[in-house]
C-alpha positions in Angstrom: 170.4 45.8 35.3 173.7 45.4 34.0 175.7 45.2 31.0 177.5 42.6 29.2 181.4 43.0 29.5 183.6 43.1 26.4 187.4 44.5 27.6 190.1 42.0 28.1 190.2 41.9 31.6 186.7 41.1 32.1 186.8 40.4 35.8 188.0 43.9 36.5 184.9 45.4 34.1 183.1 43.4 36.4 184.3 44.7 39.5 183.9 48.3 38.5 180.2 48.0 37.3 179.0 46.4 40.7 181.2 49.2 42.1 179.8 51.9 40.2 176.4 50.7 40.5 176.7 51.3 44.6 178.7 54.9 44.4 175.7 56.0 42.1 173.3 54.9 44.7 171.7 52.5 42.3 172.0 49.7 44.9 172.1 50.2 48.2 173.7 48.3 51.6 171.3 45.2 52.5 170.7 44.7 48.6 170.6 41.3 47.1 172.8 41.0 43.9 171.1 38.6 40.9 172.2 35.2 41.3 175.9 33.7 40.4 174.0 32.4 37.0 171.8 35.4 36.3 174.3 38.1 36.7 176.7 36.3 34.9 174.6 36.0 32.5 173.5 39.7 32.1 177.5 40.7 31.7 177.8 37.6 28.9 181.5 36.4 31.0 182.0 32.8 32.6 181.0 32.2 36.1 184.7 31.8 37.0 185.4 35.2 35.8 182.3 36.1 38.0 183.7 34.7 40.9 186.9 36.2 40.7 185.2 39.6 39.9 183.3 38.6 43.6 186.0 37.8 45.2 187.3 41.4 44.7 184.3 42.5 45.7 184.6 40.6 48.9 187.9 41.3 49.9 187.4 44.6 49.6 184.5 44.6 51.9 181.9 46.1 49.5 180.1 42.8 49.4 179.1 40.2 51.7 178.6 36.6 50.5 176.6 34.9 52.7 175.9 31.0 52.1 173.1 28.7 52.9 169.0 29.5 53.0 168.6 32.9 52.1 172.1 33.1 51.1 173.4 35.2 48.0 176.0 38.7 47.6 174.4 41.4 49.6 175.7 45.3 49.3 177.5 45.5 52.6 178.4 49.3 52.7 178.0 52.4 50.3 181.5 53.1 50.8 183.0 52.6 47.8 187.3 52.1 48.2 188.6 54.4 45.1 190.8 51.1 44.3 187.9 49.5 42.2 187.0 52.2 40.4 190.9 52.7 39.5 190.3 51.6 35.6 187.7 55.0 34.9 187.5 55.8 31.3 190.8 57.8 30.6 189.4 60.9 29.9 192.3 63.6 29.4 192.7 67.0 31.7 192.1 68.8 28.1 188.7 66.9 27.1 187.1 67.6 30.8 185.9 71.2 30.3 184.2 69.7 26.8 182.3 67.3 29.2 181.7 70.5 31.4 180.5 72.4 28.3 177.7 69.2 27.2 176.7 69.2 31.2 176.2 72.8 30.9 173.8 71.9 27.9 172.1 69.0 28.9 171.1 69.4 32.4 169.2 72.8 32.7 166.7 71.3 30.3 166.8 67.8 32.2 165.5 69.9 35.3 163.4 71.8 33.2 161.8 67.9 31.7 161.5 67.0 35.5 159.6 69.8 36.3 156.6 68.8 33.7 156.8 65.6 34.2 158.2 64.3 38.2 155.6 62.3 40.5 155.9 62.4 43.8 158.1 59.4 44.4 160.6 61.8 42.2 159.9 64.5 44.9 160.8 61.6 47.5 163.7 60.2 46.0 165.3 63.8 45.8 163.8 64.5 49.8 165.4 61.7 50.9 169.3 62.7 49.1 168.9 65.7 50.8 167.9 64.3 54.3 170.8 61.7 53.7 173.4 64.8 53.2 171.4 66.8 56.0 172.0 63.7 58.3 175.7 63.5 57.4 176.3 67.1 58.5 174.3 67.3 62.0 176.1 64.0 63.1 179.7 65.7 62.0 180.3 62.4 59.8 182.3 64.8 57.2 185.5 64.6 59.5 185.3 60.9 59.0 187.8 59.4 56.4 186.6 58.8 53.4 182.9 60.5 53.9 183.5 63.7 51.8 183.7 60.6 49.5 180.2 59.5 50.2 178.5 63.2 50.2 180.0 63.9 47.0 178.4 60.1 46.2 174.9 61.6 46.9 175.3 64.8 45.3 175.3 62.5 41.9 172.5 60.6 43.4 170.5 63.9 43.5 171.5 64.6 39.8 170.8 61.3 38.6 167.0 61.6 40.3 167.0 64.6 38.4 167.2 62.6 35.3 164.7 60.0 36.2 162.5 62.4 36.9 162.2 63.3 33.6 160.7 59.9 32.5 163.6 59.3 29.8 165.8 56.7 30.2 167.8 57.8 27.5 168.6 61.2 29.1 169.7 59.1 32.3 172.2 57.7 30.8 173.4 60.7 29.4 173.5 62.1 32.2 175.4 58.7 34.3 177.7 58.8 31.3 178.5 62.8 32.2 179.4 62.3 35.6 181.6 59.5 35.2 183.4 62.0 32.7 183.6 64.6 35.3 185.2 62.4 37.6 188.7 64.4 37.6 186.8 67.7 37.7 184.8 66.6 41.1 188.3 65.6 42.0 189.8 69.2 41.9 186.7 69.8 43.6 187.6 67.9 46.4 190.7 69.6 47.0 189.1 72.8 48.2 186.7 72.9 51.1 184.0 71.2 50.9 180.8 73.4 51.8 177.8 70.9 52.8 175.5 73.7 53.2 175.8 75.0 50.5 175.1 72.0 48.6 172.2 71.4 50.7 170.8 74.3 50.4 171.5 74.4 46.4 169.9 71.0 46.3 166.4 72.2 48.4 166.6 75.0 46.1 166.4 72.9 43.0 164.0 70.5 44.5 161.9 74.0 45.1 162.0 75.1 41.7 161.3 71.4 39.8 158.1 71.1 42.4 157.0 74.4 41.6 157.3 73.7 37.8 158.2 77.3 37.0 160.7 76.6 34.4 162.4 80.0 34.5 163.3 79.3 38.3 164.5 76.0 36.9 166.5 77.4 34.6 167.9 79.9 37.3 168.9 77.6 40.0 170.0 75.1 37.7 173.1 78.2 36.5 173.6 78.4 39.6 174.4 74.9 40.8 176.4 74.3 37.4 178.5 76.8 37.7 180.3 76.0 41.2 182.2 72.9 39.4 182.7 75.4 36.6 184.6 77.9 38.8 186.7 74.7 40.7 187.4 73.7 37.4 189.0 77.1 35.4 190.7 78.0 39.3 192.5 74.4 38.8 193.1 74.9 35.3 193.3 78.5 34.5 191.4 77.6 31.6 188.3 79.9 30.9 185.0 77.9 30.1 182.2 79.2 27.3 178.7 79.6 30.0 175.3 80.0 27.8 173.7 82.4 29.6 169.9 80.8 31.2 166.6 81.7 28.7 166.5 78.4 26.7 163.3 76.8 27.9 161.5 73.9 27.1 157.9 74.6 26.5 155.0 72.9 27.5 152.9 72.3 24.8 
């Protein structure tokens, strides 16, 4: 589940990949972490290290260490404070619309993979991003602090079930590895006004066309959502960004 560490301050690698893990909605609150000896195993750093990589963790309320029977580190929100993700990959203004032009690439025919190949627990996982967004807007938790944070947290959920739902794990992390990338991008995109329903109804759009497994609808919908970061990102920049139109299908054989 996770990766060894190999920078030189390995308690702060530590930090960001537990960190990460819960933005990304690959663990959840109420989730057990491995054990001190297993996880510090799976990184390959010292269970001191760990602990101080905990402690973080702790202080910063993201997880709850709770001893005794039936004890362990439990995920104790999905807000994720921006301080622990602080040490992102340094990925230059300049290089960002190169990561805009692979996403471009790469996710239409992710969709397009999904629609041949997504079960219904796909369809479920993607249902229940949406549901969590729909949920956010009814109860007005956008006016919150920090919660355009956490919607813009499960529009990369939806993304990344995208990805699963293609049944390669290699595309996955392609696709993980993109939207860390784009983290200054979605950023900029922050900085305007947010517009839940139309993410919402982007998303149940794309959920629409993967279920239907038309792959020209795919392809379709998928320009569409791709190019609202697009047009955030050449407003912010004044840059202008290469689009390939939509007609590159993958076929079933």
């Amino acid at each position: 589940m996770f990766t060894p560490v190999q920078t030189r301050r390995t308690f702060e690698e530590a930090v960001e990949q537990i960190a990460e893990k819960v933005k990304l909605g690959e663990l959840h609150v109420g989730d057990r972490l491995p054990s001190e000896r297993a996880l510090a195993d799976q990184m390959q750093i010292s269970r001191p290290t760990l602990r101080e990589a905990v402690k973080v963790l702790q202080d910063s309320g993201l997880i709850d260490v709770r001893r005794g029977a039936g004890g362990g580190m439990f995920v104790a929100t999905e807000l994720v404070p921006p301080e622990l993700l602080a040490r992102r990959r340094d990925v230059r203004i300049t290089e960002v619309a190169q990561v805009l032009e692979a996403r471009r690439v790469l996710e239409p025919r992710v969709a397009q993979l999904a629609a041949v190949r997504a079960t219904e627990a796909d369809y479920a996982a993607l249902e229940r991003t949406i549901a969590d967004q729909r949920s956010m807007v009814a109860g007005g938790d956008l006016l919150r602090d920090g919660r355009e944070d956490r919607f813009l947290a499960l529009d990369v959920r939806f993304h990344l079930a995208i990805a699963r739902a293609a049944g390669n794990a290699t595309l996955v992390g392609l696709v993980r590895s993109l939207y860390r990338d784009l983290e200054i991008a979605r950023d900029m995109a922050m900085h305007h006004e947010t517009v839940p329903e139309w993410v919402i109804d982007i998303h149940e759009r794309t959920l629409a066309a993967i279920r239907s497994g038309d792959l020209d609808a795919v392809d379709r919908v998928m320009d569409e959502h791709l190019a609202e970061l697009e047009r955030t990102w050449e407003t912010e920049t004044g840059s202008a960004l290469v689009r390939p139109t939509p007609g590159f299908l993958l076929r079933r054989s």
